[in-house]
FIKOLZA-1660 file (N, C-alpha, C; in steps of 0.1 Angstrom, whole numbers, plus 5000, padded with zeros to 4 digits):
% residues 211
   i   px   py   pz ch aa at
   1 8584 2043 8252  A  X  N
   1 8595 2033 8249  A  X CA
   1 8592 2020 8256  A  X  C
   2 8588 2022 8266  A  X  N
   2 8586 2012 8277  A  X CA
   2 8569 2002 8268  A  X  C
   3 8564 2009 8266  A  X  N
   3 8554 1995 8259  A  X CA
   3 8561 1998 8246  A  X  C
   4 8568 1996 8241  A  X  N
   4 8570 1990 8226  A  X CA
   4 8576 1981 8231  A  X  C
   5 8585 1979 8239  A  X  N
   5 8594 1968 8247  A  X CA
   5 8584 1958 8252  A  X  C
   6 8571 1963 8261  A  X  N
   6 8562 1951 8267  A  X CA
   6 8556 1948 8252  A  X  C
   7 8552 1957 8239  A  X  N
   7 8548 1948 8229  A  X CA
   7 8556 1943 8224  A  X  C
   8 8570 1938 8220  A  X  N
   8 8575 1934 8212  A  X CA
   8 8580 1919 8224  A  X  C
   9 8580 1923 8239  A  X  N
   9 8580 1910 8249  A  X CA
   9 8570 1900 8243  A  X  C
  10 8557 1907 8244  A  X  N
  10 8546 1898 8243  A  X CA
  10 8547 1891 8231  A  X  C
  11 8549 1896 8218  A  X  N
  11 8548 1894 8207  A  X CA
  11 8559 1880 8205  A  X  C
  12 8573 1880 8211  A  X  N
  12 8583 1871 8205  A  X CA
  12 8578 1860 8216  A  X  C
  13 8570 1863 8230  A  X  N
  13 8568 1853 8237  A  X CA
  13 8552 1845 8234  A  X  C
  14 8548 1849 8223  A  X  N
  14 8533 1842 8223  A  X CA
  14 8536 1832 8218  A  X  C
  15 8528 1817 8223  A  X  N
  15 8529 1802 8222  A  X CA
  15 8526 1798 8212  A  X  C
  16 8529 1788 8207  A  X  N
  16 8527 1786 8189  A  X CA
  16 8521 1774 8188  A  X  C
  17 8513 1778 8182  A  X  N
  17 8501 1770 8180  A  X CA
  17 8498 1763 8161  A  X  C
  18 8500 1750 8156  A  X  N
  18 8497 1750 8142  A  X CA
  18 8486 1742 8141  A  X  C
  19 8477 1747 8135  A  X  N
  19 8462 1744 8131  A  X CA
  19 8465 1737 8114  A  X  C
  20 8464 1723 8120  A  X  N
  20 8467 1715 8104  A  X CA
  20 8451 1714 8099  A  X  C
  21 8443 1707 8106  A  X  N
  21 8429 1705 8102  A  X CA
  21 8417 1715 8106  A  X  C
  22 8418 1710 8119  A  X  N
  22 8409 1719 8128  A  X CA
  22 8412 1728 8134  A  X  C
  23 8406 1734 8137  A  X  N
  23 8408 1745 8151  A  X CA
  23 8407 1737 8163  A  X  C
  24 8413 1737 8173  A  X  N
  24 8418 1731 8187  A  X CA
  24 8411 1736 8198  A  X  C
  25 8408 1734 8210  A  X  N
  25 8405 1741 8222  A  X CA
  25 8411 1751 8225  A  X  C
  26 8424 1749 8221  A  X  N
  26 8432 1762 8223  A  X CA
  26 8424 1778 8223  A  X  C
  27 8420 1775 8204  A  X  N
  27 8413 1783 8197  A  X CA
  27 8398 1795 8200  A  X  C
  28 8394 1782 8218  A  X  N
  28 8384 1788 8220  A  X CA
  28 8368 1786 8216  A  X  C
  29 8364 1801 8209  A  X  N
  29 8350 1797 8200  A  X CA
  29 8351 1789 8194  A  X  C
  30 8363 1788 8180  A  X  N
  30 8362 1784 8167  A  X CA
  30 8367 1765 8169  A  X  C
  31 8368 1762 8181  A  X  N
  31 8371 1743 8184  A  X CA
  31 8363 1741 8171  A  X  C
  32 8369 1731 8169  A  X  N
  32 8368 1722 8159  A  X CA
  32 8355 1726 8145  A  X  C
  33 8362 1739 8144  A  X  N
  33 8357 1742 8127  A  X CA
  33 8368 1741 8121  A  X  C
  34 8370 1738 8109  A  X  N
  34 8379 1739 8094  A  X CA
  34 8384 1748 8094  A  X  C
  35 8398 1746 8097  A  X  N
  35 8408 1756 8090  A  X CA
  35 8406 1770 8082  A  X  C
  36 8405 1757 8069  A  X  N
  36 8404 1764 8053  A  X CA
  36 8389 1763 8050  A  X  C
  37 8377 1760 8060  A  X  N
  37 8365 1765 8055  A  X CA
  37 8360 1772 8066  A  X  C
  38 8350 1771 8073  A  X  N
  38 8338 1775 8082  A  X CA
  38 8347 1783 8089  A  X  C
  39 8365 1776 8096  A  X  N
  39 8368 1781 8105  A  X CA
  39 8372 1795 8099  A  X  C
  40 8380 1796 8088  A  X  N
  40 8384 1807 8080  A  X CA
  40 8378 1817 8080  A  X  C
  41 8361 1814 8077  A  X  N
  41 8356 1827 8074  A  X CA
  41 8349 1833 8089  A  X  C
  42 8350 1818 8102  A  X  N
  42 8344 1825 8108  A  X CA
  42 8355 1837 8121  A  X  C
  43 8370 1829 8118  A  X  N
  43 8377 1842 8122  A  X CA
  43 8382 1857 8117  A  X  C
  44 8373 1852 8101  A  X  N
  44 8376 1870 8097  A  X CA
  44 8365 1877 8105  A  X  C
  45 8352 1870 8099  A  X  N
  45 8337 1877 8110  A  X CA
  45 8342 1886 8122  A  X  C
  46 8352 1874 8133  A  X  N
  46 8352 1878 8145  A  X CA
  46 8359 1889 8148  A  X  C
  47 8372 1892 8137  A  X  N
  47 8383 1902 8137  A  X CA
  47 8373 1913 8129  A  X  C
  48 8364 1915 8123  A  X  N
  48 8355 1924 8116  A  X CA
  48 8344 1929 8128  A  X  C
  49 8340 1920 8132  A  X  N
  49 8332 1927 8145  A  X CA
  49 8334 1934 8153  A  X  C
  50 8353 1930 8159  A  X  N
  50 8362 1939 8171  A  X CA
  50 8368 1946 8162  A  X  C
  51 8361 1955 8149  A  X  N
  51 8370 1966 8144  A  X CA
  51 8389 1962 8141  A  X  C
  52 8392 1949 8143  A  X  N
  52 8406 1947 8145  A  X CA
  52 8409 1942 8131  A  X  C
  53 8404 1941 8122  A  X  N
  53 8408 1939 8105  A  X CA
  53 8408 1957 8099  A  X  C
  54 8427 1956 8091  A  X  N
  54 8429 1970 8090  A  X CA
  54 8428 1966 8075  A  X  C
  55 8432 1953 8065  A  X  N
  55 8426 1951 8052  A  X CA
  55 8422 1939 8050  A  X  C
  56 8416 1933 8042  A  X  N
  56 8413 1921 8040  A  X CA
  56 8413 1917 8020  A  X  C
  57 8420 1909 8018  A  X  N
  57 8422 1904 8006  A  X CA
  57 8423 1891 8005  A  X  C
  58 8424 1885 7991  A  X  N
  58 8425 1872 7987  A  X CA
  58 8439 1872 7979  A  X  C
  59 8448 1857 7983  A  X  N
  59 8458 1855 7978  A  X CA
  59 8461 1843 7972  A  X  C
  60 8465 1843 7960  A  X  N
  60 8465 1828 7953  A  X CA
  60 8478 1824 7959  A  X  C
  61 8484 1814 7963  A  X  N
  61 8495 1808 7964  A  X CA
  61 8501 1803 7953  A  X  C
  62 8512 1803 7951  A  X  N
  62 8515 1797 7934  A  X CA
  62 8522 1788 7933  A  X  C
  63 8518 1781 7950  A  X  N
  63 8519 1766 7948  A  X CA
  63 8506 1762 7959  A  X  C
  64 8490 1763 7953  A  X  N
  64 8479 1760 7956  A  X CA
  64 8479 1750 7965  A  X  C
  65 8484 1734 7955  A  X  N
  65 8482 1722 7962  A  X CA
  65 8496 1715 7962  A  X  C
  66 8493 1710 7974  A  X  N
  66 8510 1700 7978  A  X CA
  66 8509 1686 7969  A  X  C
  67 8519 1688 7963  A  X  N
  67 8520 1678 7951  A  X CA
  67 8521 1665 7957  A  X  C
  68 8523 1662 7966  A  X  N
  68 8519 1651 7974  A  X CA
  68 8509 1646 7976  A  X  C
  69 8499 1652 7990  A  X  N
  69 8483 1649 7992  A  X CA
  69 8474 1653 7981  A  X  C
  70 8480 1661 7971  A  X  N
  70 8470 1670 7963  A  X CA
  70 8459 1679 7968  A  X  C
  71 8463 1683 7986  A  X  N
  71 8450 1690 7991  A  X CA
  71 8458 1701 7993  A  X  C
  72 8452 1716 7991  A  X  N
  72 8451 1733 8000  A  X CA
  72 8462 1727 8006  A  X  C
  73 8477 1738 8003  A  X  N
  73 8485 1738 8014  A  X CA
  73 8480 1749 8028  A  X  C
  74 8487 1749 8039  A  X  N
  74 8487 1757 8044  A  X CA
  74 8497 1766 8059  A  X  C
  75 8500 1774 8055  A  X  N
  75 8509 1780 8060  A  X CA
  75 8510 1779 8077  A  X  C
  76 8520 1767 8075  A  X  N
  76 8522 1765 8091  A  X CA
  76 8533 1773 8102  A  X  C
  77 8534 1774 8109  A  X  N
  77 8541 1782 8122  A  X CA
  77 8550 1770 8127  A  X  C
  78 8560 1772 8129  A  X  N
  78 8568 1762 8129  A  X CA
  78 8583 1768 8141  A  X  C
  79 8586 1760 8151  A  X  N
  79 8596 1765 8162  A  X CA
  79 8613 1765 8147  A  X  C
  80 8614 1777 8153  A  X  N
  80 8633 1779 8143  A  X CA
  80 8643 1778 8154  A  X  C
  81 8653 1773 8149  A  X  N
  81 8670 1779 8155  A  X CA
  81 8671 1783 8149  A  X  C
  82 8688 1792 8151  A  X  N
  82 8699 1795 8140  A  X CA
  82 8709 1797 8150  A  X  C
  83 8721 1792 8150  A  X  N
  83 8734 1789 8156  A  X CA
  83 8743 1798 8146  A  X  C
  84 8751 1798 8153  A  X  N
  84 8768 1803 8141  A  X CA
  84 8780 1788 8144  A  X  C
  85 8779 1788 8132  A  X  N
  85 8789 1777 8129  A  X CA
  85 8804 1779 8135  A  X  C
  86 8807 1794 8141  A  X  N
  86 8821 1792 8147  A  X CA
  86 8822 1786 8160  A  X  C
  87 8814 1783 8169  A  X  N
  87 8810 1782 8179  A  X CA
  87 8816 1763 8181  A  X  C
  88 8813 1757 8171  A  X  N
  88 8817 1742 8176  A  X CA
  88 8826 1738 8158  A  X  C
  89 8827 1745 8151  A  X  N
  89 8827 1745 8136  A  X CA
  89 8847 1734 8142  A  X  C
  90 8856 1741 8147  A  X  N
  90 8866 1734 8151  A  X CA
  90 8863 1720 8156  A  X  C
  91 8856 1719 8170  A  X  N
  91 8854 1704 8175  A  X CA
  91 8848 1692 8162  A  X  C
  92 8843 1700 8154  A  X  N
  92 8837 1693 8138  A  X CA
  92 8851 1689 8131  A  X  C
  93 8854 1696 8131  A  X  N
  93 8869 1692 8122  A  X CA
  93 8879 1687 8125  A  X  C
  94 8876 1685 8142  A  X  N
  94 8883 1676 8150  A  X CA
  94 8881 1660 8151  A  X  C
  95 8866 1662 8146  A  X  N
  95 8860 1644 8151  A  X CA
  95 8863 1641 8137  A  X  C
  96 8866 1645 8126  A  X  N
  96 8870 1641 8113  A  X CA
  96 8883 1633 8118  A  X  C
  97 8894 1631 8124  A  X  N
  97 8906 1628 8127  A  X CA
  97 8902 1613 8133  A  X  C
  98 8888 1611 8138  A  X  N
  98 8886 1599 8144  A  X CA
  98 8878 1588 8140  A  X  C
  99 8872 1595 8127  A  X  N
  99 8867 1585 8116  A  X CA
  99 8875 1575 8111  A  X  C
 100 8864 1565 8104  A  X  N
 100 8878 1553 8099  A  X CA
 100 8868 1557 8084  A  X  C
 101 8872 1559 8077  A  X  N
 101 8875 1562 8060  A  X CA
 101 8871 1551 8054  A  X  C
 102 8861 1546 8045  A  X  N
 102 8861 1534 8033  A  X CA
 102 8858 1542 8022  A  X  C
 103 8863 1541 8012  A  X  N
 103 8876 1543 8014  A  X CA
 103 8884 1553 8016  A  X  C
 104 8899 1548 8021  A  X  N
 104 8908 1556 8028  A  X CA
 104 8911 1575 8020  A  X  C
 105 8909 1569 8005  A  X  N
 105 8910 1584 8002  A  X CA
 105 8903 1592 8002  A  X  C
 106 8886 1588 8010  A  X  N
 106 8880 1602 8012  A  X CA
 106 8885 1610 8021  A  X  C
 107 8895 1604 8032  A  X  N
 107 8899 1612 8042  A  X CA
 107 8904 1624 8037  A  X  C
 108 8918 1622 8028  A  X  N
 108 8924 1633 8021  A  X CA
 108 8913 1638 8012  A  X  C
 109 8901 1635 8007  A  X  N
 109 8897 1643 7999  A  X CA
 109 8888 1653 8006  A  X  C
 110 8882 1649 8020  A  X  N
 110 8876 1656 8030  A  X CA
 110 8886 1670 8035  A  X  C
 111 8900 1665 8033  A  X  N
 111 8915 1676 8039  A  X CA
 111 8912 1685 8030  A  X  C
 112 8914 1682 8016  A  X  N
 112 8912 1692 8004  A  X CA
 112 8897 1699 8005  A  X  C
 113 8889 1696 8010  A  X  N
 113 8877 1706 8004  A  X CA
 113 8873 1713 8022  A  X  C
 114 8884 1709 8030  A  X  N
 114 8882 1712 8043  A  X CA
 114 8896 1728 8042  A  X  C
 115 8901 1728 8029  A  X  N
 115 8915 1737 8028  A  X CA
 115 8907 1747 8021  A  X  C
 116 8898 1746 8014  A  X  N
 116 8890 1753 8001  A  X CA
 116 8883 1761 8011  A  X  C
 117 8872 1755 8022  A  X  N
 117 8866 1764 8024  A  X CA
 117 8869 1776 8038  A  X  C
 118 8882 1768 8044  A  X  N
 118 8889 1780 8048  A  X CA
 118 8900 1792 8042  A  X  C
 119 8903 1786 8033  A  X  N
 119 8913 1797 8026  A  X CA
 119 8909 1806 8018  A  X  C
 120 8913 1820 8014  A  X  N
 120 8905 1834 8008  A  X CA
 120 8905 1828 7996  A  X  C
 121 8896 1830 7989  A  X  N
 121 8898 1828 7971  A  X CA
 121 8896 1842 7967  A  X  C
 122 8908 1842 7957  A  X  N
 122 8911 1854 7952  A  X CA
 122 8911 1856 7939  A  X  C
 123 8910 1865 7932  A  X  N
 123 8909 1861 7917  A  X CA
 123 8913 1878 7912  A  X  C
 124 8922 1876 7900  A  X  N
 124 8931 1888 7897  A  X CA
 124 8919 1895 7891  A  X  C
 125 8914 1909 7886  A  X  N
 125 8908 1917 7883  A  X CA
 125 8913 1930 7877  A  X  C
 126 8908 1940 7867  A  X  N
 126 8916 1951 7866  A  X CA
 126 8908 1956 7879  A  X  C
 127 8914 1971 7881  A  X  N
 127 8909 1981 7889  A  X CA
 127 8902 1987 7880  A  X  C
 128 8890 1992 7888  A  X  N
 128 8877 1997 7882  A  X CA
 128 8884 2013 7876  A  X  C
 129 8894 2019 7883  A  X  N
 129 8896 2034 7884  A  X CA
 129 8911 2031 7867  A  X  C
 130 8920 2025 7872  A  X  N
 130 8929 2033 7867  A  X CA
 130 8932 2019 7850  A  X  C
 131 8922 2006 7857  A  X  N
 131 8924 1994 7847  A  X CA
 131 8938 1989 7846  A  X  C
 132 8947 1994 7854  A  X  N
 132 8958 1987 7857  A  X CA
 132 8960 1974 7866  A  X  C
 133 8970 1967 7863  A  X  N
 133 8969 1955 7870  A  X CA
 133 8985 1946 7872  A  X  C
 134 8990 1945 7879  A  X  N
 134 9001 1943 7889  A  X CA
 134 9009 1933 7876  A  X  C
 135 9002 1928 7867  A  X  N
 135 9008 1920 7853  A  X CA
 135 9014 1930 7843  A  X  C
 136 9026 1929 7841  A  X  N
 136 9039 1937 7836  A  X CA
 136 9034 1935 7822  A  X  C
 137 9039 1920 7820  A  X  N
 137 9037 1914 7803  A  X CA
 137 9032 1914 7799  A  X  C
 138 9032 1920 7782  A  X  N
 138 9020 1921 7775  A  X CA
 138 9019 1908 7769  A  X  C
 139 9006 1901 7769  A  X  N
 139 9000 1886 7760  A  X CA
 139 9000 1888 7749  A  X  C
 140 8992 1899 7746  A  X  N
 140 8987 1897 7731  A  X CA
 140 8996 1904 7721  A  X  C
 141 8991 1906 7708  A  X  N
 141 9001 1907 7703  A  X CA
 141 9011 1920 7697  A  X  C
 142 9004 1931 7704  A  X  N
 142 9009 1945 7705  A  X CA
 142 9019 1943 7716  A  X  C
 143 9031 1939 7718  A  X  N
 143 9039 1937 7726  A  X CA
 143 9050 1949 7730  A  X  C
 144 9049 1959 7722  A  X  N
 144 9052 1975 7722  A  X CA
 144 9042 1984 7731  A  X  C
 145 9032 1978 7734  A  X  N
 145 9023 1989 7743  A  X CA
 145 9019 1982 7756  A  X  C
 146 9017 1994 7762  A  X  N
 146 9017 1991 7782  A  X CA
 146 9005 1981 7785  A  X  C
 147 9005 1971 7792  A  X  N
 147 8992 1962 7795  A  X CA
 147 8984 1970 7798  A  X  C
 148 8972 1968 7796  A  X  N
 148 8960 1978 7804  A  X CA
 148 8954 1966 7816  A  X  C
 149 8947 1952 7814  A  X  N
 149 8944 1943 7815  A  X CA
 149 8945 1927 7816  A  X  C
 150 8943 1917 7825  A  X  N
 150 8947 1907 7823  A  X CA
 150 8959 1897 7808  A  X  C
 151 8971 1909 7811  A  X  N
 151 8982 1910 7804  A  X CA
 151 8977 1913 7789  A  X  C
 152 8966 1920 7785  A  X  N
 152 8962 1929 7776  A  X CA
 152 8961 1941 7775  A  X  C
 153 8967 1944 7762  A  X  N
 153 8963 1963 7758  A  X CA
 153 8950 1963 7757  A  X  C
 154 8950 1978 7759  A  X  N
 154 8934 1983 7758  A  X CA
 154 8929 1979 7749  A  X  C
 155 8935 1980 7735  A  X  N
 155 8922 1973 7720  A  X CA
 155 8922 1958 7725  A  X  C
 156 8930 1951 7727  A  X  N
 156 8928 1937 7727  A  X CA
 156 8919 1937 7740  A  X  C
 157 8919 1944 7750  A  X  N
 157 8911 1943 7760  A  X CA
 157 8895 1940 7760  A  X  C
 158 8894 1952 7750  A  X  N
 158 8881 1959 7749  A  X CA
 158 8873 1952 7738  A  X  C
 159 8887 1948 7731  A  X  N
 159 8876 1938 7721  A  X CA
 159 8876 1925 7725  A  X  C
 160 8882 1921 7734  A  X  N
 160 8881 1908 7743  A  X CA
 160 8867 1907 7753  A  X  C
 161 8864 1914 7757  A  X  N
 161 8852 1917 7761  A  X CA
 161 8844 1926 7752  A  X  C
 162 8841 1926 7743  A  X  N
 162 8829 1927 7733  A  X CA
 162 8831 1914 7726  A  X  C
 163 8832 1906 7722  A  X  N
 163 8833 1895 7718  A  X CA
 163 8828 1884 7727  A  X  C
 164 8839 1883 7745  A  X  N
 164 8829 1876 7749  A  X CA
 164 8819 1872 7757  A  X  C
 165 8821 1886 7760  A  X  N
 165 8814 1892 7773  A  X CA
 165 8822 1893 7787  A  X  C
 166 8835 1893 7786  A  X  N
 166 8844 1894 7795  A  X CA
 166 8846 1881 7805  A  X  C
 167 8853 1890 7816  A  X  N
 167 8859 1875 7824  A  X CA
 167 8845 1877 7840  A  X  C
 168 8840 1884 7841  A  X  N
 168 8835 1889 7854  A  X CA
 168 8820 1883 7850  A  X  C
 169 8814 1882 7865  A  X  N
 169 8803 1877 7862  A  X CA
 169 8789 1891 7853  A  X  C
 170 8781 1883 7853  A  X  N
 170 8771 1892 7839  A  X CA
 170 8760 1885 7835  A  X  C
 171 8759 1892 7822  A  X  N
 171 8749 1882 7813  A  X CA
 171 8757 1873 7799  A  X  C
 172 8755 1867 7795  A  X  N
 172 8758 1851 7786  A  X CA
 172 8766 1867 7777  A  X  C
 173 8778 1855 7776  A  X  N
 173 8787 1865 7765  A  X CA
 173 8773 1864 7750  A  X  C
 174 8780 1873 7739  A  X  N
 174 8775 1880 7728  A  X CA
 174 8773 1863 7720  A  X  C
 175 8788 1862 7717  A  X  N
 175 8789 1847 7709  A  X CA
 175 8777 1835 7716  A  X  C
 176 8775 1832 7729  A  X  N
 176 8763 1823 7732  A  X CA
 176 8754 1828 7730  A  X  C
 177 8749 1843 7732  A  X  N
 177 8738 1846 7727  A  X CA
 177 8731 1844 7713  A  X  C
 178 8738 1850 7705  A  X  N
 178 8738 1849 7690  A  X CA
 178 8735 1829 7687  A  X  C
 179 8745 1822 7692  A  X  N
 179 8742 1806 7692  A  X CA
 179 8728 1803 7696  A  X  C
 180 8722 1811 7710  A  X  N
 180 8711 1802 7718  A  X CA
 180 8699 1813 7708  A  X  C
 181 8696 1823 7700  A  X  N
 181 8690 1829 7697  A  X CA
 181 8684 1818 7683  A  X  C
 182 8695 1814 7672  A  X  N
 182 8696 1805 7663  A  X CA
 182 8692 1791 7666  A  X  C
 183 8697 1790 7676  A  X  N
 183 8694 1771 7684  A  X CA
 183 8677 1773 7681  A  X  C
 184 8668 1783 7688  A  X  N
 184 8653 1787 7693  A  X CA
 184 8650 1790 7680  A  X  C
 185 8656 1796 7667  A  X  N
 185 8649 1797 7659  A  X CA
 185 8646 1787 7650  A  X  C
 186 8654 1775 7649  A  X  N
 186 8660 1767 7648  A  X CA
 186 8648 1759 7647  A  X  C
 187 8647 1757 7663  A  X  N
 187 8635 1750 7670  A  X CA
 187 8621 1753 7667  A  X  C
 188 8620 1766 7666  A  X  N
 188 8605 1768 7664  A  X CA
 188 8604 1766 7647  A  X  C
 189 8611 1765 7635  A  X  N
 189 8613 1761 7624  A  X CA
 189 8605 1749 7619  A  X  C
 190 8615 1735 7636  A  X  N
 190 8613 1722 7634  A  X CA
 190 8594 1723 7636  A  X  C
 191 8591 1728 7652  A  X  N
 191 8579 1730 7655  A  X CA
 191 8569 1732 7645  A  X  C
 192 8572 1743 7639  A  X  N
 192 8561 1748 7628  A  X CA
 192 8559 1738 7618  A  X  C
 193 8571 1728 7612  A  X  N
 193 8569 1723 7604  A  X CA
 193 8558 1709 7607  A  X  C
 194 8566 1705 7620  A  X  N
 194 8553 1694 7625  A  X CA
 194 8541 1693 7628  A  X  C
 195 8541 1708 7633  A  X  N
 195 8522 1713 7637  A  X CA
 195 8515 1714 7617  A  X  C
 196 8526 1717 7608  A  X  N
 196 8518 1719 7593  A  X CA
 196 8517 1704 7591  A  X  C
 197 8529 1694 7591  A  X  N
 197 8522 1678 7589  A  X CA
 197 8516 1672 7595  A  X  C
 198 8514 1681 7604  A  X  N
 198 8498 1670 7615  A  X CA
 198 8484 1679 7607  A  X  C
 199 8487 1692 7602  A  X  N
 199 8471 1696 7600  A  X CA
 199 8471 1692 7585  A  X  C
 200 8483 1689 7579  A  X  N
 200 8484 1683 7569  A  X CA
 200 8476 1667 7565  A  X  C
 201 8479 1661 7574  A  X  N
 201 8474 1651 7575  A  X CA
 201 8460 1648 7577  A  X  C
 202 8456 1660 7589  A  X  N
 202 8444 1658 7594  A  X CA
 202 8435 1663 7585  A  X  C
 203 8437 1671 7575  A  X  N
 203 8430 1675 7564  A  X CA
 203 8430 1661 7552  A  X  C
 204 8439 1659 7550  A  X  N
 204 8434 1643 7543  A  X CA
 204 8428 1630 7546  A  X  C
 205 8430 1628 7558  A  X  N
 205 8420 1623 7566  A  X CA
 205 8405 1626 7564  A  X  C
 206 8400 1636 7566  A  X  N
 206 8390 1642 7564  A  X CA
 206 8381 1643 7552  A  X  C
 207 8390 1645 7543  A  X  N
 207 8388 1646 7530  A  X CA
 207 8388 1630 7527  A  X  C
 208 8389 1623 7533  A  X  N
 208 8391 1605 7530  A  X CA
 208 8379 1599 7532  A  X  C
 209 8376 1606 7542  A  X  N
 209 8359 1607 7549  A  X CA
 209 8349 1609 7543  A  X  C
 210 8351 1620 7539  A  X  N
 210 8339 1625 7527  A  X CA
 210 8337 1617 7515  A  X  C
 211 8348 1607 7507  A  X  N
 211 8347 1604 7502  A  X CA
 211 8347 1589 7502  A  X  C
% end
């Protein structure tokens, strides 16, 4: 137990070092070879020599190049925090009272969204077990039978959700599906037709040529 403790000491205390271009003195042997070339391959060499490489593969990144420099990104080491926001989260909500506002009604509108994210949000549901729900009156229009659901009987319920895919989160109710299925077919319709008056064309053209 006692060295998993000295390795996991060592481990969270090793100094952090980021190699943007070169390799550094830090590094040792490998000072001032390439990163992402000569130095690359010559610290696999060295981990292959000391038996200390347990696999070795290639990985594409699937974001290659930084859309910026357009050069090899590369995975830098970088110092983190992480705080908990209860800790000063009040003294924050305090220095809000000593701001001056232009304008004056963002103050109140800062109150309102400072009430939102402390207060529970709650939202009515059936119960998974018995589908009963604390709503007496029936809505719809079987007004003779017991609610099952957000003030619905069971048929209206059930076909309320087959219709629209319910109130809970999910996938795209039935009705948007069926719409976005049409929209795409729709589309690829328009598509096909443009790709035939361009080869449309490009065959008369050609034929314009020859003659």
């Amino acid at each position: 137990m006692g060295v998993i403790i000295q390795f996991l000491f060592n481990y969270v205390t090793l100094p952090l070092y980021a190699f943007l271009t070169q390799f550094t003195e830090e590094a040792g042997q490998f000072n001032g070879l390439d990163v992402l070339g000569d130095g690359n391959a010559a610290v696999i060499k060295y981990l292959d020599e000391k038996l200390s490489i347990i696999m070795e593969e290639s990985y594409e990144h699937k974001y290659l190049y930084d859309w910026h420099t357009k050069k090899p990104t590369i995975f830098r080491a970088t110092e983190q925090w992480f705080a908990s926001m209860e800790g000063f989260y009040q003294a924050a909500m305090d220095a809000i009272g000593h701001v001056k506002w232009i304008p004056a009604k963002m103050e109140e509108f800062t109150e309102k969204e400072r009430e939102l994210r402390t207060s529970s949000l709650t939202r009515k549901q059936p119960n998974t077990g018995s589908k009963e729900t604390n709503l007496d009156e029936v809505l719809c229009r079987h007004k003779e039978r017991k609610p099952f659901a957000y003030g619905l009987c069971n048929e209206c319920y059930e076909e309320f959700m087959k219709v629209s895919g319910g109130l809970d989160e999910g996938s795209d109710p039935p009705a948007f599906q069926r719409a976005e299925k049409e929209r795409l077919a729709k589309l690829s319709i328009q598509e096909n037709a443009k790709l035939y008056s361009l080869c449309e064309k490009t065959i008369v053209s050609i034929s314009a040529c020859k003659y």
